[in-house]
C-alpha positions as a Markdown table, in Angstrom:
| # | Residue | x | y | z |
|---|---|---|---|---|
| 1 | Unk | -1.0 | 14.5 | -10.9 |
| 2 | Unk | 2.0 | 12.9 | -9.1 |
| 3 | Unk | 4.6 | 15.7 | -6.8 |
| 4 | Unk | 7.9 | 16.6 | -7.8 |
| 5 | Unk | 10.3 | 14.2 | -6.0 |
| 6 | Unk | 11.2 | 17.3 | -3.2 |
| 7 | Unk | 7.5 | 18.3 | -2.6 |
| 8 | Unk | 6.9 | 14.2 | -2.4 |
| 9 | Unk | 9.7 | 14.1 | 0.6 |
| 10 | Unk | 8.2 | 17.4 | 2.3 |
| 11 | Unk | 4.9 | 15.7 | 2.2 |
| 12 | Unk | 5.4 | 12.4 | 3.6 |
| 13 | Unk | 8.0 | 13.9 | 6.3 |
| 14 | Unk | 5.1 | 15.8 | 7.5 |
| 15 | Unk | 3.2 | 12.7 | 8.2 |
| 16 | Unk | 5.2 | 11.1 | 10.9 |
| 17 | Unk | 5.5 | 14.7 | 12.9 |
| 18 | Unk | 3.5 | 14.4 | 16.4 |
| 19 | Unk | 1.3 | 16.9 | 15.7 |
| 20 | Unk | 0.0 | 15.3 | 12.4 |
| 21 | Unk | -0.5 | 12.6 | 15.0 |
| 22 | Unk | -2.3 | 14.2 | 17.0 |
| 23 | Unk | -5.0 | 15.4 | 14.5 |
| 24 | Unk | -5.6 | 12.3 | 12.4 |
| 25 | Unk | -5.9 | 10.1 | 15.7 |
| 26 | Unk | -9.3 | 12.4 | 16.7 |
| 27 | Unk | -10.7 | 11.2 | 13.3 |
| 28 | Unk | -10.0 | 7.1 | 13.1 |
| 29 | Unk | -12.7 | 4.8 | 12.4 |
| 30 | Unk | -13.5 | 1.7 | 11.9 |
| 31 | Unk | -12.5 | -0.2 | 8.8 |
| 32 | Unk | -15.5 | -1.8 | 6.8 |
| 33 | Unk | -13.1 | -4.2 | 5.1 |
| 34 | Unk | -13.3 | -6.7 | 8.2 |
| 35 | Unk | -16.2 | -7.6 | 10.2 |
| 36 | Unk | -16.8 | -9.3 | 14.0 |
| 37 | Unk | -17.6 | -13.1 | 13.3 |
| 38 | Unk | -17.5 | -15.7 | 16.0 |
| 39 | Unk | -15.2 | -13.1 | 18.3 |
| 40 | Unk | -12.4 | -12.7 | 15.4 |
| 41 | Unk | -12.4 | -10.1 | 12.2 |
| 42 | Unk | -12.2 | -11.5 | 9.2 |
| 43 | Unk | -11.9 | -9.8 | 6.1 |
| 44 | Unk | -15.1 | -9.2 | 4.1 |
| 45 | Unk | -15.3 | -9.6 | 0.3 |
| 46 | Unk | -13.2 | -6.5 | -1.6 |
| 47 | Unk | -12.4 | -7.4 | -4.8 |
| 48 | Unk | -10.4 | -5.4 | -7.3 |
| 49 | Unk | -7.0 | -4.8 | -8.6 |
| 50 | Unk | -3.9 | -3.0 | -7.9 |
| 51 | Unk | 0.0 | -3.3 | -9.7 |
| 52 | Unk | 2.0 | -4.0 | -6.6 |
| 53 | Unk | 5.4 | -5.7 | -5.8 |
| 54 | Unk | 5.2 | -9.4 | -4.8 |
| 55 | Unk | 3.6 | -9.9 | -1.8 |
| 56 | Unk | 5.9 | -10.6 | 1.7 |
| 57 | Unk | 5.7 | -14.6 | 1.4 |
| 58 | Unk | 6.5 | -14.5 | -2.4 |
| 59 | Unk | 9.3 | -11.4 | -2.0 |
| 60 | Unk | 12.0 | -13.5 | -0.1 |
| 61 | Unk | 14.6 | -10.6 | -1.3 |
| 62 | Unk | 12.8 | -8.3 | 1.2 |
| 63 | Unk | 12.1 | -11.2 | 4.0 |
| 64 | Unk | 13.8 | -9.1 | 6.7 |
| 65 | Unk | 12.3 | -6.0 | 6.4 |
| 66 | Unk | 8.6 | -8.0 | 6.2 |
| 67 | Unk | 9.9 | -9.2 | 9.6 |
| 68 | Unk | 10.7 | -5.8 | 11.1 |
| 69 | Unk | 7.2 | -4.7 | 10.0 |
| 70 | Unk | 5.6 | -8.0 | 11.7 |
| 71 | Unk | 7.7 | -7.1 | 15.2 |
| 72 | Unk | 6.4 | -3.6 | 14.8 |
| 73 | Unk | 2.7 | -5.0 | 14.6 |
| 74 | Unk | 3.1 | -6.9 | 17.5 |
| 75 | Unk | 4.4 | -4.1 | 19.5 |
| 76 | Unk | 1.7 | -2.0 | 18.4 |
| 77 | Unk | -1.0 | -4.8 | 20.0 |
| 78 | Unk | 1.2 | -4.9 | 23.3 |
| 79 | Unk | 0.7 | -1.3 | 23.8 |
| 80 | Unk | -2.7 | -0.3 | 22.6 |
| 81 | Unk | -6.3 | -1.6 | 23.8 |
| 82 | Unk | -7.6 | -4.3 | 22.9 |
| 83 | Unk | -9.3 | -5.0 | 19.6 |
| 84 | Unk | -8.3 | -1.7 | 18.7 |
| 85 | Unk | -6.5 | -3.2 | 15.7 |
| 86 | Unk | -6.8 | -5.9 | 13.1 |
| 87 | Unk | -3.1 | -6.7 | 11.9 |
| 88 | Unk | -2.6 | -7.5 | 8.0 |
| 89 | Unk | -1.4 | -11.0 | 7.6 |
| 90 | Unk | 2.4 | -10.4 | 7.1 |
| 91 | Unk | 2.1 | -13.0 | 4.0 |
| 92 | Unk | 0.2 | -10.5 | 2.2 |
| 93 | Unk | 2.4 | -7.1 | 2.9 |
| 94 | Unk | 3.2 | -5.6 | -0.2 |
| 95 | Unk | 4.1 | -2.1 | -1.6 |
| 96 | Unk | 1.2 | -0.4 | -3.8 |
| 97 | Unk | 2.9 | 0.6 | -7.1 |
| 98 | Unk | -0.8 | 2.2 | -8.8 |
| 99 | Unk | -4.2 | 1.6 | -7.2 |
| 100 | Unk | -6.5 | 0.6 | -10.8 |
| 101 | Unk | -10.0 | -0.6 | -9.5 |
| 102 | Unk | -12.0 | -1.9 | -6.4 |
| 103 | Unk | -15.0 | -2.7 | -4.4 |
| 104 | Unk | -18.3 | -1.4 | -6.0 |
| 105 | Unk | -16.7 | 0.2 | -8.9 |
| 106 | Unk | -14.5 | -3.5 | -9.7 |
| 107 | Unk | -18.4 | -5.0 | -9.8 |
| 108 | Unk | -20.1 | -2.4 | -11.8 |
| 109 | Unk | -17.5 | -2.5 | -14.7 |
| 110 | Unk | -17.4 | -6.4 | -14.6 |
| 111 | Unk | -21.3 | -6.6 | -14.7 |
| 112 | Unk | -21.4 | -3.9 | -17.4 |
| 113 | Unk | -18.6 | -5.5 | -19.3 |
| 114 | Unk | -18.2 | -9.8 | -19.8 |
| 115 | Unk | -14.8 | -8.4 | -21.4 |
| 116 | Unk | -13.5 | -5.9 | -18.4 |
| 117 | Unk | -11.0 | -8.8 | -17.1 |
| 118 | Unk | -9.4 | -9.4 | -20.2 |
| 119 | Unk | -9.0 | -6.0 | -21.4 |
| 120 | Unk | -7.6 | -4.6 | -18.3 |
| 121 | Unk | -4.7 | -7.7 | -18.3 |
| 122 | Unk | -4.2 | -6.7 | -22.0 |
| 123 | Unk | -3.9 | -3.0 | -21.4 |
| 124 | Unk | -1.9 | -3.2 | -18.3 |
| 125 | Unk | 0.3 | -5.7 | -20.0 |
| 126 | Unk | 0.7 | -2.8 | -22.2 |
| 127 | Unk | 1.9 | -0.2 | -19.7 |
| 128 | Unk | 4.5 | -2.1 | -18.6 |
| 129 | Unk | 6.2 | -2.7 | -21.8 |
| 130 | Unk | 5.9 | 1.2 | -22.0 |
| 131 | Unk | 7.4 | 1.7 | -18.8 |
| 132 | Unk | 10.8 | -1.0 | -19.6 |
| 133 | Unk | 10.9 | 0.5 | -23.0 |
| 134 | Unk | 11.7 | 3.8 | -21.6 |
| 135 | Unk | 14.0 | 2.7 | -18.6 |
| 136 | Unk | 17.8 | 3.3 | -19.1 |
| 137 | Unk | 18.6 | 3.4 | -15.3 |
| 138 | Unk | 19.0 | -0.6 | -14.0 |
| 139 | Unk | 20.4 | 0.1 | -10.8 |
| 140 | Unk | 17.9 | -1.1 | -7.9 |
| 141 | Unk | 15.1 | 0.7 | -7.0 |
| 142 | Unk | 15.1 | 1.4 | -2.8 |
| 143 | Unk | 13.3 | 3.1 | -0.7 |
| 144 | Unk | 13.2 | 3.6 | 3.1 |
| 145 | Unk | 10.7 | 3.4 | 5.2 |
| 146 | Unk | 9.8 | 6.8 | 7.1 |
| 147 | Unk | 7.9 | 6.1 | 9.6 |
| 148 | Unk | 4.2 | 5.1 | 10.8 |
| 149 | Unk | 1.4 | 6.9 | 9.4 |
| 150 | Unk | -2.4 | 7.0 | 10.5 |
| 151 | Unk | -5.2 | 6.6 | 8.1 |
| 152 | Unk | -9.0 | 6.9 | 9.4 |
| 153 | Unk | -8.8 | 3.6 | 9.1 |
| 154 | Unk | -5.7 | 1.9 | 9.3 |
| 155 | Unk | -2.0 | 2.3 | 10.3 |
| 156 | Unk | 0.9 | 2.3 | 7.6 |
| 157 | Unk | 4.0 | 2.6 | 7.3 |
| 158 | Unk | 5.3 | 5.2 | 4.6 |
| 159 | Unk | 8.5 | 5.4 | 2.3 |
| 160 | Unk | 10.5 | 7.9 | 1.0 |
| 161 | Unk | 13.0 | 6.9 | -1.9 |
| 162 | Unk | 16.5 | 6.5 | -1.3 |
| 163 | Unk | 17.2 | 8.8 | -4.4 |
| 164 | Unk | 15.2 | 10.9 | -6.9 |
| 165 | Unk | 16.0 | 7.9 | -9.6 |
| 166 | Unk | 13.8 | 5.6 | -7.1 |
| 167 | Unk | 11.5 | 8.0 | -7.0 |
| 168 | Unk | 11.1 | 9.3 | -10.4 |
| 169 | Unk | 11.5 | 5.4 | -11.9 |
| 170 | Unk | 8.1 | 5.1 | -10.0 |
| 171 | Unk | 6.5 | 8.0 | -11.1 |
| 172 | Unk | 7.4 | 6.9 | -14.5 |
| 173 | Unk | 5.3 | 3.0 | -14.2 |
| 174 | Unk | 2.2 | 5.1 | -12.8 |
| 175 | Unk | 2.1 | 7.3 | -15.9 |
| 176 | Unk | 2.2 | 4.5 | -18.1 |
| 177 | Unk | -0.2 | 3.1 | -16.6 |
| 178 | Unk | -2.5 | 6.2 | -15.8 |
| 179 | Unk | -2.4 | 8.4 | -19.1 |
| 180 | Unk | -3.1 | 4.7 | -20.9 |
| 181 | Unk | -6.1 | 5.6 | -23.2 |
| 182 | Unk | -7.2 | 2.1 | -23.5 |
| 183 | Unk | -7.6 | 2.1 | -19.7 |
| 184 | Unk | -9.0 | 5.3 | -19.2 |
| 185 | Unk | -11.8 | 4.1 | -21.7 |
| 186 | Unk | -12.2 | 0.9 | -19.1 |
| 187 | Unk | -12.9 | 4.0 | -15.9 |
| 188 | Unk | -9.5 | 3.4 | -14.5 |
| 189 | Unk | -8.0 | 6.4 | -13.5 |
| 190 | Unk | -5.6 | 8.1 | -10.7 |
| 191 | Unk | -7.5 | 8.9 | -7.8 |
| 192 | Unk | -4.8 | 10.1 | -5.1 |
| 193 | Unk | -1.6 | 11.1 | -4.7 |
| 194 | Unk | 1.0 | 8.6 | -4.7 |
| 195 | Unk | 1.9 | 7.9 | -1.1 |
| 196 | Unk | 4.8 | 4.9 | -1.1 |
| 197 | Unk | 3.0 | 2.4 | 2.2 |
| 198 | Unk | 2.6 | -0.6 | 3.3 |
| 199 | Unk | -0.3 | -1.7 | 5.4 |
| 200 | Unk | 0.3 | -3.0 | 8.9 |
| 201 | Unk | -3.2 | -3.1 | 10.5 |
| 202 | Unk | -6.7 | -1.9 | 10.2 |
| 203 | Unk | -8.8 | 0.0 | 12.8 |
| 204 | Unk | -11.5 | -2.5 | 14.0 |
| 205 | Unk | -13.1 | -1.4 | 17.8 |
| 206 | Unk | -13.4 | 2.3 | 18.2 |
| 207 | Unk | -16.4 | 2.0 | 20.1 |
| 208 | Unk | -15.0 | 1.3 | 22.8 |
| 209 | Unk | -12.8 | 4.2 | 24.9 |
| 210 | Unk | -9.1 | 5.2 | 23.2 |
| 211 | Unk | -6.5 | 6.6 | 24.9 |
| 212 | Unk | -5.5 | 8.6 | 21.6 |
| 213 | Unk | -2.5 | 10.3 | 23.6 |
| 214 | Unk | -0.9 | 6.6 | 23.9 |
| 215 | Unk | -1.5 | 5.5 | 20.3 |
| 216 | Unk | -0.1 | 9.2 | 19.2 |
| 217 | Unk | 3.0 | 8.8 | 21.9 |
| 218 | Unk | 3.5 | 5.4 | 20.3 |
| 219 | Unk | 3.4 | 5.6 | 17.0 |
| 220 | Unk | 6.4 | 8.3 | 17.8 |
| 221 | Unk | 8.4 | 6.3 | 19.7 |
| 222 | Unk | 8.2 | 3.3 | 17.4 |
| 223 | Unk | 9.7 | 5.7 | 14.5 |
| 224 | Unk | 12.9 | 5.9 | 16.8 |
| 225 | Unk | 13.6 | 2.3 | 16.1 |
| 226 | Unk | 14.2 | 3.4 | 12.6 |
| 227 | Unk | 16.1 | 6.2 | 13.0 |
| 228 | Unk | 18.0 | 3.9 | 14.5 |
| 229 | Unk | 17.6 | 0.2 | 12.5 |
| 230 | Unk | 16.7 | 2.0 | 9.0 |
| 231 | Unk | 15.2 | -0.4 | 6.5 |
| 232 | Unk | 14.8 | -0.4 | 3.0 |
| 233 | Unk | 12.8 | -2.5 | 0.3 |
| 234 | Unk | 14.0 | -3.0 | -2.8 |
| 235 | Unk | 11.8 | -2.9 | -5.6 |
| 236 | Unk | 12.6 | -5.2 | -8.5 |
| 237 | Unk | 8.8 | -6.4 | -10.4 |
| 238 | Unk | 5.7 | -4.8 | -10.7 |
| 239 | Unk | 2.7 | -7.2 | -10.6 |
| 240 | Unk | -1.0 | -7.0 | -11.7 |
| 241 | Unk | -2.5 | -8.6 | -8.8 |
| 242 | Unk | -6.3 | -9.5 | -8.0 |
| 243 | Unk | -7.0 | -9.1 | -4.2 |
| 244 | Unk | -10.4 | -10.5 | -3.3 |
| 245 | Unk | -10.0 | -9.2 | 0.2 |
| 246 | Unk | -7.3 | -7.7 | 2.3 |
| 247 | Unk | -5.6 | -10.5 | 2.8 |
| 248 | Unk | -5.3 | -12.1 | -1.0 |
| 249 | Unk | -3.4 | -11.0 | -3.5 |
| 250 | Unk | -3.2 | -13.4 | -6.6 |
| 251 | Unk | -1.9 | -13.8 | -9.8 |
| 252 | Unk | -2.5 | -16.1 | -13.3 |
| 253 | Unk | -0.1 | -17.0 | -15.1 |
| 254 | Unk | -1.5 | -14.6 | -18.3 |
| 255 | Unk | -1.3 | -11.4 | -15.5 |
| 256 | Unk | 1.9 | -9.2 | -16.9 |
| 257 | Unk | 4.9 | -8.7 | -14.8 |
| 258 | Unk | 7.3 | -5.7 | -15.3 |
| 259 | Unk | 11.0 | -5.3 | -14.2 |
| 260 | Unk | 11.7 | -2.4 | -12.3 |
């Protein structure tokens, strides 16, 4: 299901152009993964789990780029209204490597199955000896990041790989994981395109009245920083995580870990 490496880089390019802008910023809303309490948003329960790299406070390999993502969150709540935006706790930034399960599906499979846990460790475990058994390339995965990208309900920041190697290494760990039988039989299967991201903030107040001219005029001048300061993240393990929320990404010490 995943693109060719070229049609990937078409794709993504496309999604930091102002007039992509301009369409997706008429159709935000707000995210139901936080919710007003006591005058903050906190996250609500969202439990699931995902194979990502380590998250920003356990990645110190990719500290500074975590920090130019945190600047650009904080220039994002200078500009913009308000409680427009709930920002991701930089601790917790990451780089989705295969969405597997969440939310309402996560607590149907674990109520149907006492077993689903376990199995899914096993099998995952699995996929990642797959994926190092096939490697030959060792040289370090990169990828850049493009620019800011809107969601309906959250701004990211998308990457592009620094060569088709990154890229196709990547493509290589999802179809280990997703054409696994034993997790297909457990209802985990690819739902989307694979769009490299990381999260930077979550829509929370659009109620209230949006200039969607500014957001769209600065989302594009925030790209120009990197044109101009590019940053890459390296991507050296592959994690089974268990987020309980958008904030919490943890791991046991059974949960497998795969070099990339």
């Amino acid at each position: 299901m995943d693109e060719s490496y070229h049609t990937y880089l078409s794709r993504v390019a496309k999604m930091t152009l102002p007039a992509t802008y301009e369409s997706q910023v008429k159709n935000i809303q707000e995210s139901p993964k936080f919710r007003l309490t006591d005058g903050t948003r906190q996250p609500v329960s969202f439990p699931g789990y995902s194979a990502i790299t380590p998250p920003g406070a356990e990645d110190p390999g990719n500290s500074a780029v975590f920090k130019d993502l945190a600047v650009c969150q904080q220039r994002l709540i200078e500009k913009l209204e308000a409680d427009l935006l709930v920002l991701v706790d930089p601790a917790s930034f990451h780089f989705t490597l295969a969405d597997l399960i969440w939310d309402s599906a996560y607590r149907m499979a674990t109520d149907a199955n006492p077993d689903f846990e376990s199995k899914l460790i096993e099998q995952i475990e699995d996929s990642f000896k797959i994926y190092q058994d096939s490697i030959v390339d060792t040289t370090p995965i990169r990828w850049q990041i493009m620019g800011l990208t809107v969601r309906p309900r959250a701004i990211e920041v998308s990457l592009v790989p620094k060569d088709e190697s990154s890229y196709d290494r990547i493509i290589a760990l999802r179809r280990a994981i997703y054409q696994n039988s034993g997790l297909i039989s457990l209802g985990i299967e690819q739902q989307y395109y694979f769009t490299a991201h990381t999260t930077l903030a979550y829509f929370a107040n659009v109620q209230q009245e949006i200039d969607r001219v500014r957001l769209s005029d600065t989302l594009q001048e925030y790209n120009m920083h990197w044109l101009d300061h590019p940053q890459e993240i390296i991507l050296a393990q592959a994690q089974l995580r268990k987020f309980t929320d958008m904030y919490t990404y943890k791991r046991q010490p059974n949960f497998p870990i795969a070099k990339l």
